[in-house]
C-alpha positions in Angstrom: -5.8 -25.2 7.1 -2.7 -23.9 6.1 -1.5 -20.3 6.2 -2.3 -18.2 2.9 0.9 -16.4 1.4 0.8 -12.4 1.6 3.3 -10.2 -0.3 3.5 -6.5 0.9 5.5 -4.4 -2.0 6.7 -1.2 0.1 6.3 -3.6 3.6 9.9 -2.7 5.6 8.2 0.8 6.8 5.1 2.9 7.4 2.1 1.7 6.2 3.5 -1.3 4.4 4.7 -2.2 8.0 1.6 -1.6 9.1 -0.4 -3.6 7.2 2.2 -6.2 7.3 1.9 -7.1 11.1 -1.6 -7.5 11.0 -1.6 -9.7 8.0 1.1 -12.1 9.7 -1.5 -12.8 12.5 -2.9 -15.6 9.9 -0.3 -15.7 7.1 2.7 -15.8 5.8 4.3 -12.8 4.5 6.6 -11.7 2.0 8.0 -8.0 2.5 9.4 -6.4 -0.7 12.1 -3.3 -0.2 14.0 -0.8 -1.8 17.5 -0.6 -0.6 17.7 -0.5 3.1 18.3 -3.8 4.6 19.1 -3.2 8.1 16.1 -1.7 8.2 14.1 -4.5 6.7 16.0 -7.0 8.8 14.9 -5.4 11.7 11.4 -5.1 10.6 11.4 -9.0 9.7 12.8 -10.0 13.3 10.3 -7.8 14.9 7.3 -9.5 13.0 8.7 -13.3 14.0 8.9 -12.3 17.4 5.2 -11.2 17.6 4.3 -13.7 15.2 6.3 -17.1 15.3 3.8 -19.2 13.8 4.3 -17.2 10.7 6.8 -17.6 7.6 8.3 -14.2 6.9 10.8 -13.1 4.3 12.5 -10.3 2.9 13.5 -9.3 -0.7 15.3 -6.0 -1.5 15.0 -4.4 -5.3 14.3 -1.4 -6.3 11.1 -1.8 -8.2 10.8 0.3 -11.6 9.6 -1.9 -14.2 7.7 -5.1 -15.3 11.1 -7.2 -15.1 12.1 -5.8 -11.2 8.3 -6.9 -10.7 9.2 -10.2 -12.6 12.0 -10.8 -10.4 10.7 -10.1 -7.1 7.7 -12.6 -7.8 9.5 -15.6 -9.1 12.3 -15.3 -5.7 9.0 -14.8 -3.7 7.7 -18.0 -5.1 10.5 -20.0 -5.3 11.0 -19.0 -0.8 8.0 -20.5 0.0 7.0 -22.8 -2.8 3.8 -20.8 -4.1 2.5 -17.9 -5.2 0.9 -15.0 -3.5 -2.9 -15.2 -2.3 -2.5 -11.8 -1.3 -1.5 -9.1 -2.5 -0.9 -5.4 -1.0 0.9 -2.5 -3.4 2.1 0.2 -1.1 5.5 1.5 -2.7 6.3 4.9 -4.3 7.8 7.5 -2.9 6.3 11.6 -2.7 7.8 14.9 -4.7 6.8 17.1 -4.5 7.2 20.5 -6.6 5.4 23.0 -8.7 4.5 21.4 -12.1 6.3 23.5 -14.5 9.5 24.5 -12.3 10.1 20.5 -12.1 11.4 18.3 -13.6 9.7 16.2 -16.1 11.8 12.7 -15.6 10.4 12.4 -11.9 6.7 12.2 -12.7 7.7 9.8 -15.2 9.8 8.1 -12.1 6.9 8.2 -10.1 3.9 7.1 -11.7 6.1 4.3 -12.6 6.6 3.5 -8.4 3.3 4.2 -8.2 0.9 3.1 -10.6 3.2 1.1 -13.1 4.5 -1.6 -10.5 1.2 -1.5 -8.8 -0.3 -2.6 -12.5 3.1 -5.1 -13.0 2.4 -7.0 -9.9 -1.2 -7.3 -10.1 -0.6 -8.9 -13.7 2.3 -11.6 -11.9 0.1 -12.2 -9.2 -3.2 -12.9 -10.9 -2.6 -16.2 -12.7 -1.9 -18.2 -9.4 -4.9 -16.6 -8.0 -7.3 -17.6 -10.6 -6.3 -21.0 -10.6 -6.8 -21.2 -6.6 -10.2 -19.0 -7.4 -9.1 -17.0 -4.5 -7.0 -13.8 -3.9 -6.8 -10.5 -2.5 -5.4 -7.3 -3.7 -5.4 -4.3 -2.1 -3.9 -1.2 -3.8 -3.1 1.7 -1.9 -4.2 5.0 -2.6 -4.7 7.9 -1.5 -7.0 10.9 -0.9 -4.8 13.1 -3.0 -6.6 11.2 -6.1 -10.2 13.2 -5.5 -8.8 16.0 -3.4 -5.6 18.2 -5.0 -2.8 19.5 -3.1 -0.8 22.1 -4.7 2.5 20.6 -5.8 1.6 16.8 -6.1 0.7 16.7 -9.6 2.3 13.2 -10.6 1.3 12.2 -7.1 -2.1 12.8 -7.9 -2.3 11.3 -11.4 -0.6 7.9 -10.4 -3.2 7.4 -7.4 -6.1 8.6 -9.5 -4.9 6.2 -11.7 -4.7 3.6 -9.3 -8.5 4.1 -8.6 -9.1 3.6 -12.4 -7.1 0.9 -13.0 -8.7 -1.1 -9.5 -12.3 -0.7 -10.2 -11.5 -1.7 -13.6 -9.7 -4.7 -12.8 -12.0 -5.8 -10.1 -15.1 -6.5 -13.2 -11.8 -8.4 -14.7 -11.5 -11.1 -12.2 -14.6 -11.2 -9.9 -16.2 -14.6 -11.5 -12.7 -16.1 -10.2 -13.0 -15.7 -6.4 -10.6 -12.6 -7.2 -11.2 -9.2 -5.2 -9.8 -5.8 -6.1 -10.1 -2.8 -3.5 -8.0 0.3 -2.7 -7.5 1.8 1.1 -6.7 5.6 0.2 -5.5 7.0 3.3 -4.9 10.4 4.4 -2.5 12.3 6.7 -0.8 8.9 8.8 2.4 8.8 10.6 4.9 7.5 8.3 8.2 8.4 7.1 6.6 9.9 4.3 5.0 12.5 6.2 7.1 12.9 9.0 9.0 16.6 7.3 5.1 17.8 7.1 4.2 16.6 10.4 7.2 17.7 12.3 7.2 21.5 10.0 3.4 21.6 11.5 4.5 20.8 15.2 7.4 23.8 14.8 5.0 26.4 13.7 2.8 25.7 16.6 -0.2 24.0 14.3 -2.2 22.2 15.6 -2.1 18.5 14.6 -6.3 18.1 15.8 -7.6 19.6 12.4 -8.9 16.2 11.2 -12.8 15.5 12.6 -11.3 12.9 14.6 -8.6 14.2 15.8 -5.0 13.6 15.7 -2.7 11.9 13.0 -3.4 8.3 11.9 -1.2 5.6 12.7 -0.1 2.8 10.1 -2.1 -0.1 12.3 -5.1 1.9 11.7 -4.8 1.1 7.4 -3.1 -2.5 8.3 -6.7 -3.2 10.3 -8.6 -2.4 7.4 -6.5 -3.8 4.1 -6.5 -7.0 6.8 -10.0 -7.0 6.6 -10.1 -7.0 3.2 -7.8 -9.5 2.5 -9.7 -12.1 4.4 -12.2 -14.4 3.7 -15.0 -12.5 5.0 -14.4 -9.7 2.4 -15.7 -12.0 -0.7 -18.3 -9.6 -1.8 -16.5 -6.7 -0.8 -14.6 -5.0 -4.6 -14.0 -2.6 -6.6 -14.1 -0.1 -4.2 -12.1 3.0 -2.9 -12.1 3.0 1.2 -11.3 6.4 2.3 -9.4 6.0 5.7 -8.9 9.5 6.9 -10.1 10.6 9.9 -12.9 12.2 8.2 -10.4 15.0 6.6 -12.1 14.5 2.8 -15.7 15.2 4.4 -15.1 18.9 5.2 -13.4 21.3 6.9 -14.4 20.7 10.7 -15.1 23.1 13.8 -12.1 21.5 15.8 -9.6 22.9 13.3 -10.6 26.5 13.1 
């Protein structure tokens, strides 16, 4: 059987990275970036040298709007000579700031990276998967859509509307083989978080607060949208998986 083709929007770093090393263990992947192409380079040598069997390729652009999207999806298709089976939004970056001493144009400039690409790609992607009757999407969320942090306001409102938009497409497209899920993770050790995690570690806090224990790792999300992307996930949508560490659930004895 031949490989399915995986495209990972957001896959050169932390949990894009992630979930992109355990999705080459059975297919090809396509890693969309920003602007850093060293650093994608690097991540796409790293991923043939664990995985040679697999097809990997990179494709910088800063994504924005429908047309970025448009672009990214017709070089990806035109590399390896079909469309995505699989597909996994994970780009956006964080600001955060107090609502009304901000800025307006960056929540606009990030619910577009968040929620508006994630909505762009899905519509690019879905035509090839309905005439396969097959494909995977995976959006990624986060926990900051049903539990606020003070300061992520736009943050909050493009992953919320993330949730929306999933569950709603996921009634859309399930009588074509198509499923729709979101992983919304927590506190995980990405670039992202790395100024709260390492502002934690100099004021002495300690970093075992979650039920669990510890800080997530980006393998830990790539297990689980892996999962979901495979075959054995076909009656598995329209659902919000909360990967966490148990963080959401309450405030636990370990971090008092």
């Amino acid at each position: 059987m031949s490989r399915r083709l995986a495209l990972v929007a957001g896959g050169a770093s932390g949990i894009g990275l992630g979930v992109a090393c355990h999705l080459a263990t059975n297919h090809d992947v396509a890693i969309a970036y920003a602007e850093n192409h060293d650093h994608a380079e690097a991540a796409r040598r790293s991923l043939a040298e664990q995985t040679p069997e697999a097809k990997i390729g990179i494709f910088g652009g800063r994504l924005q709007s429908y047309a970025d999207c448009e672009k990214l999806v017709t070089g990806v298709t035109a590399e390896f000579g079909c469309g995505p089976d699989v597909l996994v939004n994970c780009t956006g970056c964080l600001f955060d700031q107090l609502f009304l001493g901000s800025d307006f144009e960056k929540h606009v400039g990030l619910i577009h990276e968040h929620l508006i690409v994630t909505m762009a790609l899905c519509h690019l992607c879905l035509r090839g998967m309905y005439k396969k009757s097959f494909g995977r999407i995976v959006n990624i969320g986060s926990i900051r859509a049903q539990y606020a942090a003070i300061g992520q306001c736009s943050y909050a409102a493009a992953k919320a509307g993330i949730e929306g938009f999933s569950r709603t497409l996921a009634l859309d497209v399930a009588h074509r083989g198509v499923t729709v899920n979101v992983v919304a993770p927590g506190l995980i050790d990405t670039p992202l978080a790395s100024a709260f995690i390492d502002q934690a570690k100099q004021k002495g806090e300690r970093t075992s607060w979650m039920p669990a224990s510890g800080i997530g790792m980006p393998g830990d999300v790539g297990h689980l949208v892996a999962f979901l992307s495979s075959q054995q996930a076909s009656y598995i949508t329209g659902a919000v998986h909360v990967i966490d560490g148990g963080k959401s659930l309450g405030e636990s004895p370990r971090g008092k």
